[in-house]
C-alpha positions in Angstrom: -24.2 68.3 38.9 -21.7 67.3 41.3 -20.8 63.4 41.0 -23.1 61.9 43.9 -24.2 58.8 42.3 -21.7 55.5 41.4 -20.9 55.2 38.0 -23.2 52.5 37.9 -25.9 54.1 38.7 -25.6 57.4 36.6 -25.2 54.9 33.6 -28.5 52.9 34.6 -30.7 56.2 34.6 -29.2 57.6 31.7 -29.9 53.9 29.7 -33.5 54.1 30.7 -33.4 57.3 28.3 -31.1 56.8 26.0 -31.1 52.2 25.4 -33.4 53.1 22.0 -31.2 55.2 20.1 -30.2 54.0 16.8 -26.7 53.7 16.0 -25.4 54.9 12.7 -22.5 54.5 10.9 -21.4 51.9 8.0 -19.2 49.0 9.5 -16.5 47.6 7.4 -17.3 44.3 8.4 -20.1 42.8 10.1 -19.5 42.2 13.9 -20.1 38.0 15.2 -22.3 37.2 18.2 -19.8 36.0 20.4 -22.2 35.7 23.4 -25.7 37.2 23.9 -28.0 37.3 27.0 -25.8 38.9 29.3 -26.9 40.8 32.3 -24.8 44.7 32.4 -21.5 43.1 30.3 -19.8 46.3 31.3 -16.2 45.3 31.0 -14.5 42.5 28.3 -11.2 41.0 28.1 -9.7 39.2 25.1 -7.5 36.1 25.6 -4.8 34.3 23.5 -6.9 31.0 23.4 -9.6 32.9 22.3 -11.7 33.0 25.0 -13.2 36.4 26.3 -13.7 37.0 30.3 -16.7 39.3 30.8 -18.0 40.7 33.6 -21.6 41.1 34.3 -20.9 43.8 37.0 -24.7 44.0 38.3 -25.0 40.6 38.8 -21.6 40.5 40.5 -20.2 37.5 38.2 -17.0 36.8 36.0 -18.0 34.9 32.7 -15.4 32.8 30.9 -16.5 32.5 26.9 -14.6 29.6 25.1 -13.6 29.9 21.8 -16.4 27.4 20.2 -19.4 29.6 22.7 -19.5 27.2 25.6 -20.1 29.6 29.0 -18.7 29.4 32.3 -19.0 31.0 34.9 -15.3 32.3 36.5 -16.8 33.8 40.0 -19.7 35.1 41.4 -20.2 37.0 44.5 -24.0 39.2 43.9 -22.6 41.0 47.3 -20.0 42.7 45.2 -19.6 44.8 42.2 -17.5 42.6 39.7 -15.4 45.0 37.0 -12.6 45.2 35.0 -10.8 42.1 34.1 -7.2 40.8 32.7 -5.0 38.1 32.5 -1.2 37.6 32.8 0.6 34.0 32.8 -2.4 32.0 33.2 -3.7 34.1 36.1 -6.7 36.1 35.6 -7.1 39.2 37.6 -10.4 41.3 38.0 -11.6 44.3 40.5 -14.4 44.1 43.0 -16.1 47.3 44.5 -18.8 48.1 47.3 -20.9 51.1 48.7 -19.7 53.6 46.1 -22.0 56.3 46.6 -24.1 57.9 49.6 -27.6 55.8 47.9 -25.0 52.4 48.5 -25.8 51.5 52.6 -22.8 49.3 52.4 -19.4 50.4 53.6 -16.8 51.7 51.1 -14.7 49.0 50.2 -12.7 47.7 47.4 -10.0 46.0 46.1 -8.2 43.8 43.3 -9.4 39.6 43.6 -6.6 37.1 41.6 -7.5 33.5 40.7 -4.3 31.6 40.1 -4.2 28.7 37.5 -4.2 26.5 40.7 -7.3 28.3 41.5 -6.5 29.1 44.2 -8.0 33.1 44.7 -6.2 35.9 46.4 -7.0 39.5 47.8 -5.0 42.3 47.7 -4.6 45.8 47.2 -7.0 48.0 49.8 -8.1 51.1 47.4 -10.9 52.2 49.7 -7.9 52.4 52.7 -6.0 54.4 50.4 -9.0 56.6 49.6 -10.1 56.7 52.8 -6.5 57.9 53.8 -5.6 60.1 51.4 -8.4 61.6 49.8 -7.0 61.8 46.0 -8.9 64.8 44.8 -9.1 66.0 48.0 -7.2 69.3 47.6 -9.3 69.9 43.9 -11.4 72.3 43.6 -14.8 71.2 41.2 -17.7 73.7 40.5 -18.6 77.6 39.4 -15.7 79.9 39.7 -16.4 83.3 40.4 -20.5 82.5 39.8 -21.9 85.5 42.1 -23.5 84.7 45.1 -27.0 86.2 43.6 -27.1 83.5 41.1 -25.5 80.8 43.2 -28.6 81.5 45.5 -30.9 80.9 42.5 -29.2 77.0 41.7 -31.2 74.3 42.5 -30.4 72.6 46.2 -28.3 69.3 45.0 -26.1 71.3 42.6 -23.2 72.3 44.9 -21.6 76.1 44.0 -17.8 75.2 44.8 -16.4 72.0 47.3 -13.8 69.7 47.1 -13.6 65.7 46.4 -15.4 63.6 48.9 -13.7 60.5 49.8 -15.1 57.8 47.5 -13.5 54.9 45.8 -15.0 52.6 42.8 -12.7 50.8 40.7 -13.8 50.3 37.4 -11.6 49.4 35.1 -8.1 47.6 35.0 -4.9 46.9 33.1 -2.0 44.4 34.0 1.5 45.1 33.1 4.5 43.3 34.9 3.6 43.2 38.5 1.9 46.2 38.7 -2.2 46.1 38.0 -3.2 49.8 37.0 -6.9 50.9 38.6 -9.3 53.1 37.2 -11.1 54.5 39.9 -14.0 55.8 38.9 -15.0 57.2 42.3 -11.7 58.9 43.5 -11.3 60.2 40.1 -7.6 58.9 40.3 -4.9 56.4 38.4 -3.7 53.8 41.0 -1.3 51.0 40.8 -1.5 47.7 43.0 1.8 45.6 43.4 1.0 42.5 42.4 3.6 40.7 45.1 3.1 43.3 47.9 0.0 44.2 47.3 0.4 47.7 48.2 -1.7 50.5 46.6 -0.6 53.9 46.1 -2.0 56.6 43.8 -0.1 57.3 40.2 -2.3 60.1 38.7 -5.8 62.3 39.8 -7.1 63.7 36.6 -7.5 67.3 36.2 -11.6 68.8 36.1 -13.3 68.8 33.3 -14.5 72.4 33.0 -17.3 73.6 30.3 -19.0 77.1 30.0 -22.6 77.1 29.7 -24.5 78.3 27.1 -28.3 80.0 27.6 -29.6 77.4 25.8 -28.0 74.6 28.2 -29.2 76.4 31.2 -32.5 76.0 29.9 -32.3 73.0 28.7 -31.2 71.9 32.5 -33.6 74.1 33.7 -31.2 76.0 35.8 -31.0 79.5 36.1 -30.5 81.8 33.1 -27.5 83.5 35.3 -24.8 80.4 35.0 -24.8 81.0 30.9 -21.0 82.3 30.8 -19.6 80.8 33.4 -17.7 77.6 33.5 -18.1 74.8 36.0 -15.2 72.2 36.8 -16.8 69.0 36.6 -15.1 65.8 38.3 -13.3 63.6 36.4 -14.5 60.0 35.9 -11.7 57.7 34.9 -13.5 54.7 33.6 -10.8 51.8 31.9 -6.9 52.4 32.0 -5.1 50.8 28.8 -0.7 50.7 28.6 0.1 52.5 25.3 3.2 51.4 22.9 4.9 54.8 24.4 4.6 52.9 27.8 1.8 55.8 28.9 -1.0 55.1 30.1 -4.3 55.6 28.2 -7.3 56.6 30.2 -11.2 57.0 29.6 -12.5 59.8 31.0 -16.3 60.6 32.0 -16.8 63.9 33.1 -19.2 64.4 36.6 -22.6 66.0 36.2 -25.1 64.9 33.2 -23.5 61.7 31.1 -26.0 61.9 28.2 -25.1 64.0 25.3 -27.1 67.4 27.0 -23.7 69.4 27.1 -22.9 67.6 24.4 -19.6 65.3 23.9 -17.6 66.1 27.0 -15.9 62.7 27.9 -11.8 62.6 26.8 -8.9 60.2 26.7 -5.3 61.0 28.6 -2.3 59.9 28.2 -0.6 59.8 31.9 2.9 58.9 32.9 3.1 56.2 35.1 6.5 57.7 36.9 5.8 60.7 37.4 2.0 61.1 37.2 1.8 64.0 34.6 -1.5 63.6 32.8 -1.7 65.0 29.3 -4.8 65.4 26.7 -4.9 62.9 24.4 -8.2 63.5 22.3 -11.0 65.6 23.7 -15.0 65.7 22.8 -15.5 62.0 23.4 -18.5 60.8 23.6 -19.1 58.7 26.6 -16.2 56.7 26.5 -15.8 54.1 29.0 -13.3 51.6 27.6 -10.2 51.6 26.4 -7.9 50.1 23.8 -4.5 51.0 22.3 -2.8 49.3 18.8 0.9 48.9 18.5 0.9 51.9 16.0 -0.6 54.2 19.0 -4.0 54.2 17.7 -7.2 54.4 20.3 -10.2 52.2 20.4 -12.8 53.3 22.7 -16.5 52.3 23.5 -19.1 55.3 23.6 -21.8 54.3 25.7 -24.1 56.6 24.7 -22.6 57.4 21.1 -22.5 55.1 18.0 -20.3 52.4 19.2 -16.5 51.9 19.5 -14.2 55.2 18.2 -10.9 54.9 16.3 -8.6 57.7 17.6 -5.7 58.2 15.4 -2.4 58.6 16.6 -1.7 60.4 13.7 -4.4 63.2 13.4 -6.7 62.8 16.3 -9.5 62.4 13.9 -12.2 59.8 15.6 -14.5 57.5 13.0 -16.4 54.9 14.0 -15.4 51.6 13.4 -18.3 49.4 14.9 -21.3 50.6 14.7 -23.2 49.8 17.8 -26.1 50.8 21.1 -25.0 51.0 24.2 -21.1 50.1 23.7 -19.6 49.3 27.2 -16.1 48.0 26.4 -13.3 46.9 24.5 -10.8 45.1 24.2 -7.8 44.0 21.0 -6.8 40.2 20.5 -4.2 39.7 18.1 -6.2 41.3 14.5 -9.4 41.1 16.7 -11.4 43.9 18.0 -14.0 42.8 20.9 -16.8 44.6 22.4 -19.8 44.4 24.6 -23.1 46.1 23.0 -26.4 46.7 24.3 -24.7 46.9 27.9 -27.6 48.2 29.9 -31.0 46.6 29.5 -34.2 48.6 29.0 -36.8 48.4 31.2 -39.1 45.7 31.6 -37.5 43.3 29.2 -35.1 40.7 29.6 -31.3 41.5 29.4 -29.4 41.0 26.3 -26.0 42.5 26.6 -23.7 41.0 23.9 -20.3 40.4 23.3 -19.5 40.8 19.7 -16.4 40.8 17.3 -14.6 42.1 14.6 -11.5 41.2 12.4 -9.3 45.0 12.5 -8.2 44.4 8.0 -4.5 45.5 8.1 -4.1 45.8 12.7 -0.9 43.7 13.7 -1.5 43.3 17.4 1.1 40.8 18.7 
């Protein structure tokens, strides 16, 4: 259960099982093909010249998509994970990650890449130094509490008892604000800002476990032993896309560790975390999968559930979560003036050709200056 796969990874495996399942729902408008054919179109930012940049993370390339459908491809590097994107001023701004996980052989490494409007490209911000340094979750403690030692002798070999975070470091998502570019990193399971002019990293936020008590009829379902129903693990947290709120907060996706299908049921979560001070507060709990984020001007959440029905409205108001587009295998999001943008059908199934699409939406009503 512990988290010892990247993000990519778990999501891959969990495709091959779950890439069929029908989404449900009624849309109030039908979504437009904005682009189709892509390979793992994991992450998707929205532009004011309505373009879209989208990252096609497995291949390790940044796609720009005009307005009128004509492709182009921003960068490619296949020796690199290529993730979250943004722009600011002209200047586009995207994450690149390496070796996240003991199966990667390649050294951890990561960081944030710029491309100017001169083009001219630019490397900063070392979040696998700062990992590597200071161990974000290093002082948490994840797993059973208090499981006794005759049923921790009964779990299976690669579910760990009680330990602390690893060192690990995979940023996924990303969010420009000012000078600062706020990191999702999926593998530290911590907020982190870059300075955009230093380029110096430092943590801003580790997210707190995600704990759930198992039921008999999880155990079994698992097939671990009948013992664990009662107790409650602390699963790791799995910040997947980071979003600045109207409040000035910052929104965060959250993946819990351990099984990412719906087995335990709908265990992902948004937070709302202070960018001064750190403090991390629960926004909206029993999310589905969500690994991208989106906030309105009015506070409401957009979110893509992978492996749920498509992308979630949160409201500010209640907390109540509908879905607004119906859709498989929902990777991202993204808001563009009264424009909602996602990429569907994110992971391919096996044995057939990719085709990850970008689709979108007109939001009746949304202001989004």
């Amino acid at each position: 259960m512990k988290k010892k796969l990247s993000i990519l990874a778990v999501l891959a495996a969990t495709a091959t099982i779950l890439s069929s399942a029908p989404a449900t729902g009624a849309a109030p408008a039908a979504p437009k093909v904005v682009a189709k054919g892509l390979l793992t179109p994991l992450h998707v930012s929205a532009g004011y010249d309505g373009s879209v940049l989208v990252s096609e993370e497995f291949a390790g390339r940044l796609v720009r998509i005009a307005r009128n459908g004509a492709r182009s491809v921003v960068y490619n590097n296949p020796a690199w994970d290529v993730a979250g994107s943004d722009r600011q001023r002209g200047t586009i701004y995207f994450a690149e990650s390496q070796g996240a996980g003991p199966m990667d052989p390649r050294p951890l490494a990561g960081h944030i890449r710029s491309i100017g409007t001169d083009g001219k490209h630019r490397t900063f911000g070392d979040l696998a130094a700062l990992e590597q340094k200071h161990n974000a979750d290093g002082a948490t403690q994840y797993g059973f509490r208090n499981l006794p030692a005759t049923c921790a002798a009964k779990l299976p070999k690669d579910v760990p008892v009680s330990y602390k975070g690893d060192v690990d470091s995979h940023p996924y998502g990303i969010e420009v604000s000012g000078n600062t570019v706020y990191v999702a990193d999926a593998g530290a399971n911590s907020i982190v800002s870059v300075d955009v002019k230093s380029g110096k990293a430092k943590t801003v936020a580790v997210l707190p476990p995600r704990s759930h008590r198992f039921t008999a009829a999880e155990a079994a379902a698992l097939k671990m032993p009948a013992c664990i129903a009662g107790y409650t693990y602390r699963f790791e947290p799995v910040p997947t896309d980071v979003t600045v709120g109207p409040d000035g907060w910052l929104y965060v996706s959250l993946l819990p560790g351990g099984p990412e299908d719906p087995a335990l049921g709908a265990r992902g979560a948004v937070y709302k975390v202070n960018p001064h001070s750190g403090k991390a507060k629960l926004f909206a709990d029993h999310v589905m999968s969500p690994t991208g984020i989106e906030t309105d001007h009015d506070g409401n959440v957009y979110v893509a559930s992978l492996f749920g029905k498509g992308v979630l409205r949160i409201s500010d108001d209640d907390g109540k979560q509908r879905v607004l587009l119906p859709a498989t295998l929902t990777a991202d999001v993204d808001l563009r003036g009264d424009t909602l943008y996602a990429t569907v059908n994110a992971l391919p199934e096996p044995m057939k050709a990719p085709d990850g699409r970008v689709v979108s939406q007109p939001l009746t009503g949304h202001k989004d200056d």
